[in-house]
C-alpha positions as a LaTeX table, in Angstrom:
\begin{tabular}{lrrr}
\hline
Residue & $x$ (\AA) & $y$ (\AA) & $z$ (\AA) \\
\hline
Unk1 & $-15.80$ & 3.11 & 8.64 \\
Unk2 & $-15.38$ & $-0.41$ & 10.12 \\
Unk3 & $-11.42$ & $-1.28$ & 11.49 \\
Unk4 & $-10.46$ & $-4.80$ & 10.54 \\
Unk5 & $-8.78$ & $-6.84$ & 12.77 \\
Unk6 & $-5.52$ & $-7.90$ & 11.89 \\
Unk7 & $-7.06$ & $-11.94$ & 10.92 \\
Unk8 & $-9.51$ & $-9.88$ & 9.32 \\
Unk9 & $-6.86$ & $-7.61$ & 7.19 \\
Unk10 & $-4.48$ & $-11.26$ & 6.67 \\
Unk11 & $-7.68$ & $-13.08$ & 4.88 \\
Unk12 & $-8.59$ & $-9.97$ & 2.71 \\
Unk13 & $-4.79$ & $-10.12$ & 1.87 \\
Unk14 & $-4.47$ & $-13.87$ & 0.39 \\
Unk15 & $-5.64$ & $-12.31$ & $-2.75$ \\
Unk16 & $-3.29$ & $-9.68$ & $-3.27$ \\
Unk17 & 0.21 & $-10.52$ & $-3.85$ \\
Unk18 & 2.88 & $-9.53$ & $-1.31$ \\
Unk19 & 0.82 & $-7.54$ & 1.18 \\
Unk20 & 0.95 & $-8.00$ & 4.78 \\
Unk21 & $-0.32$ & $-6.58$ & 7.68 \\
Unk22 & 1.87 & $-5.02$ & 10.15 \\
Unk23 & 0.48 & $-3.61$ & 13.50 \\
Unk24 & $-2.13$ & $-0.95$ & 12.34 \\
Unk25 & $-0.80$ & $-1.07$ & 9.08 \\
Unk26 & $-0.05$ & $-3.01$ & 5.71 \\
Unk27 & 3.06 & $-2.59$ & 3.73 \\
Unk28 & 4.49 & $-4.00$ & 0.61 \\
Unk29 & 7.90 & $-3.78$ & $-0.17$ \\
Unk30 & 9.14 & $-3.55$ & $-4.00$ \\
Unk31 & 12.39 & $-3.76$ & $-5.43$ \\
Unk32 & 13.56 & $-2.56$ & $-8.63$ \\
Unk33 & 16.77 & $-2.43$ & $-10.78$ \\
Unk34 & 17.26 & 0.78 & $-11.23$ \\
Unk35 & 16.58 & 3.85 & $-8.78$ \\
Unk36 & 14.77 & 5.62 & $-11.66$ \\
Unk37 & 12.71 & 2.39 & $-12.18$ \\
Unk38 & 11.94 & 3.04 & $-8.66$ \\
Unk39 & 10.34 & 6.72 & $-8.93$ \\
Unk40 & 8.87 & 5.96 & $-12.23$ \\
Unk41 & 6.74 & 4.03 & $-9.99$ \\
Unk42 & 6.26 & 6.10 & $-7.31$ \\
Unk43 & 4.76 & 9.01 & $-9.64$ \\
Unk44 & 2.21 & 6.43 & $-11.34$ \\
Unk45 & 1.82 & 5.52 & $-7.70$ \\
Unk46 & 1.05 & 9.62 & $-6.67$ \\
Unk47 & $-1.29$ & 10.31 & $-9.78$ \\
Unk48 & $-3.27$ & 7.27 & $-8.57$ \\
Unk49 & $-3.32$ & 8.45 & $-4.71$ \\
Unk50 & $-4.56$ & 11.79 & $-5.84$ \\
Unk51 & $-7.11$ & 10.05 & $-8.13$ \\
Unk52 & $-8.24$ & 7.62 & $-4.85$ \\
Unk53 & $-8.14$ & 10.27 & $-2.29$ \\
Unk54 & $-5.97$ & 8.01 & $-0.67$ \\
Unk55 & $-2.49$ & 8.15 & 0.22 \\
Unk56 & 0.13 & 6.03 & 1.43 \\
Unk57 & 3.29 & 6.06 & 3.38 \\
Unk58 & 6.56 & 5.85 & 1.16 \\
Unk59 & 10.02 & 4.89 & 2.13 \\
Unk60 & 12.50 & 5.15 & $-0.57$ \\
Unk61 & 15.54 & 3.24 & 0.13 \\
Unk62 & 17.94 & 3.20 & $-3.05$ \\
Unk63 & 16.39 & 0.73 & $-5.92$ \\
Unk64 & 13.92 & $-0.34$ & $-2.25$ \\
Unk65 & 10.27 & 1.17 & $-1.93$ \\
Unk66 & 8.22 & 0.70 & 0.93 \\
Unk67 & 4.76 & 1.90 & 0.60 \\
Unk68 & 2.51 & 0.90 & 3.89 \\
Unk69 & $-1.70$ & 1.81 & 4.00 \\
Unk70 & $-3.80$ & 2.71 & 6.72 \\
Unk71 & $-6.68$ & 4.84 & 7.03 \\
Unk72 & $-5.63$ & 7.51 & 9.56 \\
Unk73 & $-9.26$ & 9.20 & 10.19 \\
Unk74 & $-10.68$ & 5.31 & 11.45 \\
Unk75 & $-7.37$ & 5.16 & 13.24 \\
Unk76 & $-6.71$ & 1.44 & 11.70 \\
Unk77 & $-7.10$ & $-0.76$ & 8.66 \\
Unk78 & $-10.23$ & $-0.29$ & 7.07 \\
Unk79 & $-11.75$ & $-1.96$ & 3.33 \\
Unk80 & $-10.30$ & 1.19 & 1.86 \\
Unk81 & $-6.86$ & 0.08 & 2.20 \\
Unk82 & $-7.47$ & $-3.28$ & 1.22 \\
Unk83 & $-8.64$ & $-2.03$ & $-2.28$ \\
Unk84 & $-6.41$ & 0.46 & $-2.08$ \\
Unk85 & $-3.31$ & $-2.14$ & $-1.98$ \\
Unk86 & $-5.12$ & $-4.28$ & $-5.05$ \\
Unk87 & $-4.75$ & $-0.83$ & $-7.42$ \\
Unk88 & $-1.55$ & $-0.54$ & $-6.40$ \\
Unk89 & $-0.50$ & $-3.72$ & $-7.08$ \\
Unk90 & $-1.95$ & $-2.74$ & $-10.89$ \\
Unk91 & 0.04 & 0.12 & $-11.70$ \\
Unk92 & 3.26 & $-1.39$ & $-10.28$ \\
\hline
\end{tabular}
């Protein structure tokens, strides 16, 4: 599987809202009211990782969640986690 460079990963990006790359990465960070709002979206968020095959990094911080992509086996950002970020961005 082909590693993006990071100009590579930023123009795949423009397209899906409030994605960005960092280092070897991309994260988006959400913010909801409540904390329960919060892990009402992280389950809809596990069922589709499971589903994809494809699972992100999560930091929970309060009503904060930080969910960052890579793919780990190409050691770098790949098309997966481009697409992966867009189905994301559907369920949320």
């Amino acid at each position: 599987m082909k590693i993006l460079s990071s100009q590579e990963a930023k123009e795949k990006l423009k397209t899906i809202e409030g994605w960005q790359v960092k280092g070897k990465k991309i994260q988006k960070i959400y913010k909801f009211r409540k904390y329960m709002d919060g892990i009402k979206f992280i389950n809809k968020l596990a069922e589709l990782a499971e589903k994809e095959q494809h699972h992100p990094d999560i930091i929970i911080v309060w009503t904060t969640i930080t969910v960052e992509l890579t793919t780990h086996d190409a050691g770098g950002l790949t098309l997966y986690d481009i697409r992966m970020a867009k189905k994301i961005n559907e369920v949320s």
